[in-house]
KENUNU-466459 format. One record per residue (C-alpha): residue in three letters; x, y, z. Coordinates in nm, 3 decimals, always signed. Last residue first. Layout:
BEGIN
@code=ala, px=X, py=Y, pz=Z
...
This chain:
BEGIN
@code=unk, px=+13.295, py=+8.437, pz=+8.252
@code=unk, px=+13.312, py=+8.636, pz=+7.952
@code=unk, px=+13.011, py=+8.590, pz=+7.779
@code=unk, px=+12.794, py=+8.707, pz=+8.098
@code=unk, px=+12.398, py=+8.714, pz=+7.945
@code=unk, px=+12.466, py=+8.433, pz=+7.686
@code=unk, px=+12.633, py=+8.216, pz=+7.960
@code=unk, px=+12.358, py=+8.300, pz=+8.156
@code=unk, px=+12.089, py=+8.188, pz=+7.923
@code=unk, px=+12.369, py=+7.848, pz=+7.830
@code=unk, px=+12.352, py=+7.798, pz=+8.212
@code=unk, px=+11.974, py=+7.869, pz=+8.271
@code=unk, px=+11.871, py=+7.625, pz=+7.954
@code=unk, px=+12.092, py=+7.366, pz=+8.087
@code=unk, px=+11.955, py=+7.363, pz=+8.431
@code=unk, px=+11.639, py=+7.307, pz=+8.273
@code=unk, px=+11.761, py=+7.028, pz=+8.031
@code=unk, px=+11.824, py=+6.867, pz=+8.369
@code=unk, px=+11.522, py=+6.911, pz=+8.523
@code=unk, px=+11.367, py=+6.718, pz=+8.246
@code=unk, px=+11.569, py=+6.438, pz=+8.205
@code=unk, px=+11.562, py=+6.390, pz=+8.607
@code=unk, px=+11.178, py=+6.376, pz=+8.565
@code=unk, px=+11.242, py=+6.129, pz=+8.245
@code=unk, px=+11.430, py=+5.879, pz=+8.470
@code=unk, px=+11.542, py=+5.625, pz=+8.157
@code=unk, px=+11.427, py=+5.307, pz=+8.162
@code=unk, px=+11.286, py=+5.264, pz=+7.832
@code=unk, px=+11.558, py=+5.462, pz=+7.599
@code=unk, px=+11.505, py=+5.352, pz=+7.264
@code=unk, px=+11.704, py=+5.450, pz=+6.980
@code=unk, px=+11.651, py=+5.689, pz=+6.743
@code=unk, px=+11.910, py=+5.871, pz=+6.468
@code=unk, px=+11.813, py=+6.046, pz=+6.145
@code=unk, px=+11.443, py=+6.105, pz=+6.198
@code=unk, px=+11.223, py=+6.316, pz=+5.957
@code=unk, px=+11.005, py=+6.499, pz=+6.233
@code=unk, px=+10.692, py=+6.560, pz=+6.109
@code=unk, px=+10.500, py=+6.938, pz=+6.164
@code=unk, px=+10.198, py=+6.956, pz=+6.039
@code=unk, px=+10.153, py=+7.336, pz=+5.817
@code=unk, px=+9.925, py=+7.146, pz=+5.591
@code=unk, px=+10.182, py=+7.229, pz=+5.325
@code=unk, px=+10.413, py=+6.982, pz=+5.551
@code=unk, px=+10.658, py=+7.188, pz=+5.815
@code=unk, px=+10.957, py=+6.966, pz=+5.834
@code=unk, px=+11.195, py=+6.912, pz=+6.197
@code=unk, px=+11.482, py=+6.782, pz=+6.114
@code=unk, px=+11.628, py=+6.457, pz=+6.293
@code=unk, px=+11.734, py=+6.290, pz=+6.602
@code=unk, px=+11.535, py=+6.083, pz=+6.842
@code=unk, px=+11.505, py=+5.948, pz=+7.152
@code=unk, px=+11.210, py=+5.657, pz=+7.255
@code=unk, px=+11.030, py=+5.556, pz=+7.522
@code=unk, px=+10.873, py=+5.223, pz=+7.499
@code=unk, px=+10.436, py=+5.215, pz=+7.523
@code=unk, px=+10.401, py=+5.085, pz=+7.190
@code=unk, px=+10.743, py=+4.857, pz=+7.074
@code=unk, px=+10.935, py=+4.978, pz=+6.805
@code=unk, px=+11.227, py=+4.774, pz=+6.664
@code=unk, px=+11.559, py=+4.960, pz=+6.539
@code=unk, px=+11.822, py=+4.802, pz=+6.337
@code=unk, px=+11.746, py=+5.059, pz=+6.054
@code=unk, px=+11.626, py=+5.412, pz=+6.081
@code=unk, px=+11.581, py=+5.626, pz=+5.737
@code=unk, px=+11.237, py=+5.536, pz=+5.677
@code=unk, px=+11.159, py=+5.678, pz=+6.080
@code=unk, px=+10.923, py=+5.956, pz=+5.979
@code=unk, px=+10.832, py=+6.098, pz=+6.337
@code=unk, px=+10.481, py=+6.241, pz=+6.344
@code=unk, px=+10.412, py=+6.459, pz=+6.676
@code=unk, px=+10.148, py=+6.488, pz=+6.963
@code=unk, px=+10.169, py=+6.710, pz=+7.280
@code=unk, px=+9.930, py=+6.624, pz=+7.581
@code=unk, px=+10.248, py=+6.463, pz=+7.785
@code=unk, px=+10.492, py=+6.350, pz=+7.562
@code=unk, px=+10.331, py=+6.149, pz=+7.267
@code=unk, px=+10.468, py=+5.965, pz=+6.953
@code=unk, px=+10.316, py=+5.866, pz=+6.666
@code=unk, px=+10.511, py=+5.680, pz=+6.451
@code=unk, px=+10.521, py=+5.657, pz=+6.039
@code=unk, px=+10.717, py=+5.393, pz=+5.879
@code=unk, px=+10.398, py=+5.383, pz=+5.617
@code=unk, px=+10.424, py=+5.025, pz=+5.584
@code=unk, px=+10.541, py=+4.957, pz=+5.964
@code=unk, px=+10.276, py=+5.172, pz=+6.091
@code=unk, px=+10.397, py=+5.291, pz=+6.469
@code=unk, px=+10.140, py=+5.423, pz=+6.746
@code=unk, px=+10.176, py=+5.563, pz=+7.064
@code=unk, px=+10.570, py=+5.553, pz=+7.129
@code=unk, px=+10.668, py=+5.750, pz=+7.433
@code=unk, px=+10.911, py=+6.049, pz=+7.339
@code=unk, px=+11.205, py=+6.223, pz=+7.384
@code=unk, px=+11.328, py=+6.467, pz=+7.105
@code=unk, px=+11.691, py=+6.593, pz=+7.030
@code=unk, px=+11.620, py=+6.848, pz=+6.693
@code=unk, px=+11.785, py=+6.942, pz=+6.404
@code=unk, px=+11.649, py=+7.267, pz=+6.263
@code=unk, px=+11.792, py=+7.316, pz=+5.901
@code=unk, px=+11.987, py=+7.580, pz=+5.775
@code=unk, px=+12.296, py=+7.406, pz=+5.741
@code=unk, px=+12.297, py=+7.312, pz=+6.085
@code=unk, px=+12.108, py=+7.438, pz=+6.336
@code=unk, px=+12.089, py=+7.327, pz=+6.709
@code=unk, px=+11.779, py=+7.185, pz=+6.956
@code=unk, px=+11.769, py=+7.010, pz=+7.243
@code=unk, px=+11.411, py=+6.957, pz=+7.310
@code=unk, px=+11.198, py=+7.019, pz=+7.581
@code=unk, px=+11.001, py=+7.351, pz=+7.459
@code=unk, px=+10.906, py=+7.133, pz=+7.159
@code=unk, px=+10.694, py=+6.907, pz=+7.339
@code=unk, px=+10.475, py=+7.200, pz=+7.395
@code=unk, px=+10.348, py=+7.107, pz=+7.018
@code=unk, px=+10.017, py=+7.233, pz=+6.956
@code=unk, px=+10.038, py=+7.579, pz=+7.296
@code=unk, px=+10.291, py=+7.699, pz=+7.037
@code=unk, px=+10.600, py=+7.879, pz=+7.128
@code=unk, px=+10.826, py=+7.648, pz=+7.019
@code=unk, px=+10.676, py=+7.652, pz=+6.668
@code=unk, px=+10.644, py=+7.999, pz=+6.576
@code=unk, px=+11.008, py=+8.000, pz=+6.648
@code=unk, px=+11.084, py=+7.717, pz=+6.473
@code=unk, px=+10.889, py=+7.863, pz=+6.171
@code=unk, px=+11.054, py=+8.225, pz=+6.226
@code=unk, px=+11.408, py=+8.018, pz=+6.249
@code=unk, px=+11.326, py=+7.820, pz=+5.979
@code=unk, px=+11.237, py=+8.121, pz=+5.729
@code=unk, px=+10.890, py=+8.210, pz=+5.632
């Protein structure tokens, strides 16, 4: 299945609403995805972290991320790709996180909203 179908398939699932709220662009055929998250659990020898956002669950492999310390409970942004594993489980390999504890998460939320209805209208009325 290709990534958009996957992605696709993805969003739309009632598994992983958390999905619906990221920022989300393509680059060389790979989904790259803007999540925000609360940190459930972290396993320093696995560099696995669970991370929650609402009833939605997902893995974020965080090998690649250096000078970052995870605390349970912080809010956290990441960066990465977004693999389906054979089990079809969806991890996101992180490129980028940082934490982000302070930040107004209902004024995160409405504003990805008003993005969504100004790049749908945008798409609707190219010219103006």
């Amino acid at each position: 299945m290709e990534d958009l179908q996957v992605f696709s398939r993805l969003r739309g699932s009632a598994s992983l609403p958390c999905l619906d709220t990221a920022k989300t662009f393509k680059t060389n055929y790979t989904w790259c995805l803007l999540f925000l998250f609360r940190l459930e659990e972290y396993s320093a020898e696995t560099a696995i972290a669970m991370v929650v956002d609402g009833d939605a669950k997902l893995k974020i492999n965080t090998e690649h991320l250096r000078e970052i310390s995870f605390r349970i409970g912080s809010i956290y942004q990441f960066i990465g790709e977004l693999l389906i594993q054979p089990d079809n489980q969806a991890v996101l390999q992180a490129r980028v996180g940082r934490n982000v504890d302070g930040i107004n998460l209902s004024l995160y939320h409405q504003s990805l909203q008003l993005l969504r209805q100004f790049e749908a209208n945008r798409l609707k009325n190219p010219m103006t």
